[in-house]
C-alpha positions as CSV (number, residue, x, y, z in Angstrom):
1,X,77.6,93.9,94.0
2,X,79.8,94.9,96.6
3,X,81.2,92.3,99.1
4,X,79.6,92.6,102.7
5,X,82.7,92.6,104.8
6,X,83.4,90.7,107.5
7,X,83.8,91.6,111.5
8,X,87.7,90.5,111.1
9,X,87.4,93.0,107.9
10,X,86.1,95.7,109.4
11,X,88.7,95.4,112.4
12,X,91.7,95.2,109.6
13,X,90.3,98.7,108.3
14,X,90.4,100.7,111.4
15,X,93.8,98.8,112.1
16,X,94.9,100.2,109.0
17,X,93.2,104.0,109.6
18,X,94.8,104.0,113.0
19,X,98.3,103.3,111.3
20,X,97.6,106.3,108.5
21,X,96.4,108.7,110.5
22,X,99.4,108.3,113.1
23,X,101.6,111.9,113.3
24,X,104.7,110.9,111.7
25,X,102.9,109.0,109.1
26,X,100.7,113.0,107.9
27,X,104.2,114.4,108.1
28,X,105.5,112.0,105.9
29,X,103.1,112.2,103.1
30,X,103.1,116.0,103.5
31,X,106.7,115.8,103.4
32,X,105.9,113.9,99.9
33,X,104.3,116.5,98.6
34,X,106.7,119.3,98.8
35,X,109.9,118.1,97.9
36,X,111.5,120.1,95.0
37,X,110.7,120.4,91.4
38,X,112.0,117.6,89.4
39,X,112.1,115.2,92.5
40,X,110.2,112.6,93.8
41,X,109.5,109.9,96.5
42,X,110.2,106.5,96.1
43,X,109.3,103.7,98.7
44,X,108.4,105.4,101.9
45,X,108.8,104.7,105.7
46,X,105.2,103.9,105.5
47,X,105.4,101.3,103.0
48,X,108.2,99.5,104.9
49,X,106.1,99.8,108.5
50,X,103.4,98.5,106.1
51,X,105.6,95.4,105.0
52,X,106.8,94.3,108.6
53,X,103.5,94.3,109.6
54,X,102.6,91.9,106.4
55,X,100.3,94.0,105.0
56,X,101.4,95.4,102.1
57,X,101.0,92.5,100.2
58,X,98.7,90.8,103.0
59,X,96.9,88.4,100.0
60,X,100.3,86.8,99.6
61,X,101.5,83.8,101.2
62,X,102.9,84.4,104.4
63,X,106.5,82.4,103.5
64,X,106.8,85.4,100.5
65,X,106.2,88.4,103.4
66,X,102.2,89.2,102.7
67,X,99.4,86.9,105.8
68,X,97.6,84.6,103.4
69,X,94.6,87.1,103.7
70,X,92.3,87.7,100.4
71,X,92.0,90.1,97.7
72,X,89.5,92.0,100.2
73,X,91.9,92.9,102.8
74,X,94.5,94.4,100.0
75,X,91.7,95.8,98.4
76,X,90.8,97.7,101.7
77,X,94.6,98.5,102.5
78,X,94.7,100.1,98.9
79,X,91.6,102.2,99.1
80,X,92.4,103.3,102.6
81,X,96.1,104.4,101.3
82,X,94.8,106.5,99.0
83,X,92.3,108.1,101.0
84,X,95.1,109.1,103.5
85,X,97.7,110.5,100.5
86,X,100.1,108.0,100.6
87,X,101.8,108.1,97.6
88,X,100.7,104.8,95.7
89,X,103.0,104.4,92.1
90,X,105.3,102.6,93.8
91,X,103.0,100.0,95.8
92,X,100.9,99.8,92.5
93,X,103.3,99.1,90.2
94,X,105.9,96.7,92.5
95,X,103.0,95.0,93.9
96,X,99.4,95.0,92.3
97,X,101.1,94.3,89.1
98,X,104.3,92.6,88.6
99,X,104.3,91.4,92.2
100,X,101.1,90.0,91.3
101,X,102.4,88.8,88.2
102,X,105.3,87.2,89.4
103,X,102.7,85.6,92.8
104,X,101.0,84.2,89.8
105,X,103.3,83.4,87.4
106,X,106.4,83.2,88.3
107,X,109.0,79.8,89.6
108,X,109.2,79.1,93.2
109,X,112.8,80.1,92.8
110,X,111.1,83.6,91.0
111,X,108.8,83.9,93.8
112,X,111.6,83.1,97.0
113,X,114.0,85.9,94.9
114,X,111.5,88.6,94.4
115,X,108.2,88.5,96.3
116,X,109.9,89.1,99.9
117,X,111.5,92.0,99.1
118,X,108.6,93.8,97.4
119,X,106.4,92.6,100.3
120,X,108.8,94.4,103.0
121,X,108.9,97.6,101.0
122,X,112.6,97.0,101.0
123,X,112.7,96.8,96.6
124,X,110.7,97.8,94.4
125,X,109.4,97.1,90.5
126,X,107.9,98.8,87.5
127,X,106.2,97.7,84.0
128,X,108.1,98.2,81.0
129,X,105.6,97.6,78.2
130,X,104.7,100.9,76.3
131,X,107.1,101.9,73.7
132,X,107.7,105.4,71.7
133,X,105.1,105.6,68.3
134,X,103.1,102.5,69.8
135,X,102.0,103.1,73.3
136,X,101.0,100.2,75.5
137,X,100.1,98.2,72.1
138,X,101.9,94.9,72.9
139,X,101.4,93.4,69.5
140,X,103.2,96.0,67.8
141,X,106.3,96.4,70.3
142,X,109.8,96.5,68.2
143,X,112.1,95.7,71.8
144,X,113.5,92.5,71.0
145,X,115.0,89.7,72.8
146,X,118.0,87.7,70.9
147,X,119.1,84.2,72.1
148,X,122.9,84.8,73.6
149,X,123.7,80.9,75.0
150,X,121.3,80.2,77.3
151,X,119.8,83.3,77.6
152,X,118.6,86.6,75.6
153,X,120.1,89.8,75.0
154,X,117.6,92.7,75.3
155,X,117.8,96.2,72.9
156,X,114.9,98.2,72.6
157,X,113.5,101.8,74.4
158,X,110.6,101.8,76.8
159,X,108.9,105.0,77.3
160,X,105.6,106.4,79.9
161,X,106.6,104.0,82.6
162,X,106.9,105.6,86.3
163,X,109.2,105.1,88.6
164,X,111.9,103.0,86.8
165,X,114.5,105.3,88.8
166,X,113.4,104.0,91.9
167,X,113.3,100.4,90.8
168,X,115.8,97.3,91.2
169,X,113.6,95.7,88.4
170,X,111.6,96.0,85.3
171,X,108.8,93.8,84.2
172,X,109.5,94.1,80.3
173,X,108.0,92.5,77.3
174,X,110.4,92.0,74.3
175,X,109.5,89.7,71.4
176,X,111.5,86.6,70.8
177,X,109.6,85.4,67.9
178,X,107.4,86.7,65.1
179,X,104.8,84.9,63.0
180,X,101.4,85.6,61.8
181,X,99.4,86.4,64.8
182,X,101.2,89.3,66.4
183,X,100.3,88.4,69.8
184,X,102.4,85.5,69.8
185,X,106.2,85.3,70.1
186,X,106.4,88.2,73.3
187,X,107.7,87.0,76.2
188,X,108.0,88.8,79.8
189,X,111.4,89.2,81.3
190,X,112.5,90.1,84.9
191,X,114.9,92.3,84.2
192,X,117.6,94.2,86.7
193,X,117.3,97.9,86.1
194,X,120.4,99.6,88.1
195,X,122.8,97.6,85.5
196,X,124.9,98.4,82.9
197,X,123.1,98.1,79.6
198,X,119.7,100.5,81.3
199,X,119.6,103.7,80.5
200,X,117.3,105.7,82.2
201,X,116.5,109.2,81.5
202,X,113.3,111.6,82.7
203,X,110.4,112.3,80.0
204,X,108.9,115.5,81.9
205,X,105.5,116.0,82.0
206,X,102.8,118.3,84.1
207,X,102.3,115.8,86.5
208,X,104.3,115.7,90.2
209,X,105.6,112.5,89.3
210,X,107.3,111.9,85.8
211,X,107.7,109.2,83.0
212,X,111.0,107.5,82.2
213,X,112.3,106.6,79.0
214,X,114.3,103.2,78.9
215,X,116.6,102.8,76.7
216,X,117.9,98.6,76.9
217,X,121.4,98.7,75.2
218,X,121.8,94.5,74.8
219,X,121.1,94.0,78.0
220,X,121.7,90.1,79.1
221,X,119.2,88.0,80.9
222,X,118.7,84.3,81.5
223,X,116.2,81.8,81.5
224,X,115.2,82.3,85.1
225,X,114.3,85.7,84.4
226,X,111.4,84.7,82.1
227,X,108.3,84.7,83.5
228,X,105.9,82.7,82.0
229,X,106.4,80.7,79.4
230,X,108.4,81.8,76.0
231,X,106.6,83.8,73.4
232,X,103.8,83.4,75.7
233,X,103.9,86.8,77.5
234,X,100.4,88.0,76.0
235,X,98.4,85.8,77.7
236,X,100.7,86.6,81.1
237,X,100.1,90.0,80.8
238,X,96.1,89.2,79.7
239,X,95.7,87.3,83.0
240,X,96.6,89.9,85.3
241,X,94.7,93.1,83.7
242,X,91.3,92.2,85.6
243,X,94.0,92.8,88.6
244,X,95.1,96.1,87.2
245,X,91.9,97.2,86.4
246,X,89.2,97.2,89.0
247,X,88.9,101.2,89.2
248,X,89.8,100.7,93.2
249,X,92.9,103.4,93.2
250,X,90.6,105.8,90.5
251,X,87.6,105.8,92.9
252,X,89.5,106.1,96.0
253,X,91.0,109.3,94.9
254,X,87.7,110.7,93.5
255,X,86.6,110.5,96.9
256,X,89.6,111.8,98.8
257,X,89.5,115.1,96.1
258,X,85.4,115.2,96.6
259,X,86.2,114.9,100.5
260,X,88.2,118.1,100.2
261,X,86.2,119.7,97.7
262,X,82.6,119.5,100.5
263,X,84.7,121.1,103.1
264,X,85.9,123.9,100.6
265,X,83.5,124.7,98.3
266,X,81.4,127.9,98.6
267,X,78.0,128.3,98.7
268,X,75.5,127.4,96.3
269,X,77.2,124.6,95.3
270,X,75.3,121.7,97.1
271,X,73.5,120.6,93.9
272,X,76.8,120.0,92.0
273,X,78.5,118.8,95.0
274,X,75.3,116.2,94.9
275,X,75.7,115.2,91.2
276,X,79.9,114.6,92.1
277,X,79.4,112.5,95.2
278,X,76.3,110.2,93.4
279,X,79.1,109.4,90.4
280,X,81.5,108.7,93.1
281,X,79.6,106.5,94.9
282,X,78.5,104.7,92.1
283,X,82.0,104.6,90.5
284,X,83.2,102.7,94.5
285,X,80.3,99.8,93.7
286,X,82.0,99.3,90.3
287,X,85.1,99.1,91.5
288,X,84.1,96.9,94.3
289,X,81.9,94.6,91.9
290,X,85.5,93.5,90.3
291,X,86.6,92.9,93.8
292,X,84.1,90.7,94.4
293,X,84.3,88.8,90.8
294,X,88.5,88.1,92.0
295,X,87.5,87.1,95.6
296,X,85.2,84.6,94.0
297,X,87.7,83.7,91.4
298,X,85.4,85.0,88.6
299,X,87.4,87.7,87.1
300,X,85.0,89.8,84.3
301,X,87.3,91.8,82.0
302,X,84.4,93.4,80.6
303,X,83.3,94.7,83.9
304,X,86.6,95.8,85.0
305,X,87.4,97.9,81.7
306,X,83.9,99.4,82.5
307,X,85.0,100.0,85.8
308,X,88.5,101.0,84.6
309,X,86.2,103.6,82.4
310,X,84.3,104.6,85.1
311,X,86.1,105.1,87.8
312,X,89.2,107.0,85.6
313,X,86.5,109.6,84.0
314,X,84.8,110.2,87.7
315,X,88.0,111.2,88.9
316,X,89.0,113.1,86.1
317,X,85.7,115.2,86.2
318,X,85.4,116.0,90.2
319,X,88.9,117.0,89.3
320,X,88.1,119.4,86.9
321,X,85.0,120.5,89.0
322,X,87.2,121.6,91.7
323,X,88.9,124.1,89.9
324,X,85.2,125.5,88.5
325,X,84.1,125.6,91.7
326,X,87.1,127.1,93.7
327,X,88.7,129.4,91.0
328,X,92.3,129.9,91.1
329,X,93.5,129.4,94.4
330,X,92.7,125.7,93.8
331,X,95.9,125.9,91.6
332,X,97.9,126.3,94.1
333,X,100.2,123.0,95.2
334,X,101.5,121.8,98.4
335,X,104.9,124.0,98.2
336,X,103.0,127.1,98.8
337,X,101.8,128.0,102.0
338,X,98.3,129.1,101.3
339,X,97.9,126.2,99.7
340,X,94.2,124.7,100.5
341,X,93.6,121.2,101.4
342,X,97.3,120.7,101.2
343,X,97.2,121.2,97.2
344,X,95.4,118.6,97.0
345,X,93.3,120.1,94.1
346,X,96.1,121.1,92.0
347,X,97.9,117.6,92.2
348,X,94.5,116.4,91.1
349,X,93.8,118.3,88.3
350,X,97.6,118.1,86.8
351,X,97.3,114.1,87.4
352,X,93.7,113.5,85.8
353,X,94.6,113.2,82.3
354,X,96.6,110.7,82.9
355,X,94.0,108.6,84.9
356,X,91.9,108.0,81.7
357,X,95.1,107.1,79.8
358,X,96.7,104.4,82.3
359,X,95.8,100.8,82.1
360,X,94.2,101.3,78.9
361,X,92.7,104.7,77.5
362,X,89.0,105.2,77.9
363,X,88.6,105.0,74.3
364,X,90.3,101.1,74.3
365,X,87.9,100.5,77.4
366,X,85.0,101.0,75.5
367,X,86.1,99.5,72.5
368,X,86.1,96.7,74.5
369,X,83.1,96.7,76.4
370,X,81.4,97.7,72.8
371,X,82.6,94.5,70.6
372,X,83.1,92.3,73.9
373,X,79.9,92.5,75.7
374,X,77.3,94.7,73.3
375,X,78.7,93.0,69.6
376,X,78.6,95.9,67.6
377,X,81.5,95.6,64.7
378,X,85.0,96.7,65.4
């Protein structure tokens, strides 16, 4: 069930409204969504004001730049993010998953390098897991990493991450070892992106923001850039899914497009309307319920890839629903002045496939939920 938040809570989320809804803040994420064709934003102003204010990692320690709050209070900073249109990629990727990772994970002298900087909006991360013919299938990744002294030399091509253009750093897995379970012998690897040996080149796609492919050319990296132990990265990566996958940022941004959609839709559609905002609602307990499993330090990855499911195919269909219900002038983005609800509709619509593939396609979600939690074969 969703967590009954506290006063202080409460207070934290109308500090945080106040922030968004600030003048230069909407110029800034309208400014975000209409810069050219082929470009896109990277960390933000936002992000930083966020970050000196220790709230844009505020469940990390206050010595690495976050307030030593709990997984509530990020939880609320991402929903209400979201619900304003601030651009997210970059916050989700550098912090809710490799910042996490590393917070986790990672050495003291890992943490003291990298977790201040992400926490100040002042660098930024992404994942490098998926790979061309394989996906996000870690057990059948071909990158390798080859011991050169103390330390490995990295050669393999990454492909469908986001942002890697914007990033200092890469959270990779490469395998060091094989044997007969596939899932052992990959390790993770911290590893610096704007350096000779990364290639990085755009993999276009109908989206506003696009995927990288990333080509590592022998790349060096030591043993402090491990995270983790060695051919142990599986587990590493395993441990910080129920993270990645409460449904938070899906549900979120089904009810920012829903929001839009009440003020805009024409008449007779109440009943519809009705039927959207009841699987919203629902999808926001899901998502929550995972919340509360992490605040109480019971993470369920059954219920998370249900929210994961959820949550991705809610926003997909109010999505889709906006377009039936407002014809084509829902297709119209932010760059065009007759644009309604800021194109909010058409950035939807172009992003939702992608929802239901991220973090695990809904077909691997209920796989999972299927042989994990029902016990049908697999």
């Amino acid at each position: 069930m969703m967590p009954v938040p506290t006063p202080e809570q409460e207070s934290f989320r109308a500090d945080v409204c106040r922030l968004l809804c600030e003048d230069e803040v909407r110029e800034e994420v309208a400014q975000s969504r209409r810069v050219p064709y082929g470009e896109e934003t990277g960390v933000c102003e936002v992000h930083r004001r966020l970050g000196k204010l220790g709230w844009l990692a505020i469940n990390w320690p206050e010595r690495y730049g976050g307030s030593g709050a709990t997984i509530v209070e990020k939880a609320i900073l991402t929903e209400e993010m979201i619900r304003h249109g601030v651009p997210d990629n970059v916050h989700q990727l550098g912090i809710d998953i490799v910042g996490s990772a590393i917070n986790l994970f990672g050495t003291a002298e890992q943490k003291e390098r990298f977790l201040p900087g992400l926490a100040r909006g002042e660098t930024t991360a992404n994942v490098l897991f998926s790979e061309p013919g394989v996906g996000s299938d870690l057990a059948s990744l071909t990158t390798r990493a080859e011991p050169d002294g103390d330390g490995w030399r990295l050669s393999g091509k990454k492909i469908y991450n986001m942002k890697a253009q914007h990033s200092d750093f890469g959270l990779c897995a490469a395998r060091t070892s094989t044997g007969p379970v596939n899932y052992f012998g990959i390790t993770l690897f911290l590893v610096p992106l704007q350096s000779m040996g990364v290639v990085i080149e755009p993999l276009w796609n109908m989206s506003e923001e696009r995927f990288d492919c990333v080509t590592l050319d022998g790349i060096r990296v030591g043993r402090e850039d491990v995270l983790g132990d060695v051919d142990d990265g599986w587990q590493v990566a395993n441990s910080v899914l129920p993270l990645e996958r409460t449904g938070l940022d899906h549900s979120a941004k089904a009810e920012r497009i829903l929001a839009a959609l009440q003020e805009h839709a024409p008449e007779g559609s109440e009943q519809r309307l009705a039927q959207l905002e009841a699987r919203v609602r629902a999808a926001r307990l899901l998502a929550w319920r995972c919340i509360a499993n992490l605040h109480e330090g019971k993470p369920d990855e059954v219920q998370s890839a249900t929210a994961k499911w959820y949550t991705s195919e809610t926003a997909k269909e109010v999505s889709l629903a906006a377009v039936e219900l407002l014809g084509p002038q829902a297709l119209v983005d932010a760059r065009d002045s007759s644009a309604i609800a800021e194109g909010v509709f058409d950035s939807a619509l172009r992003e939702a496939p992608g929802l239901t593939l991220a973090q695990g396609s809904s077909e691997i979600m209920l796989f999972f939920v299927a042989t994990s939690k029902l016990g049908l074969p697999s």
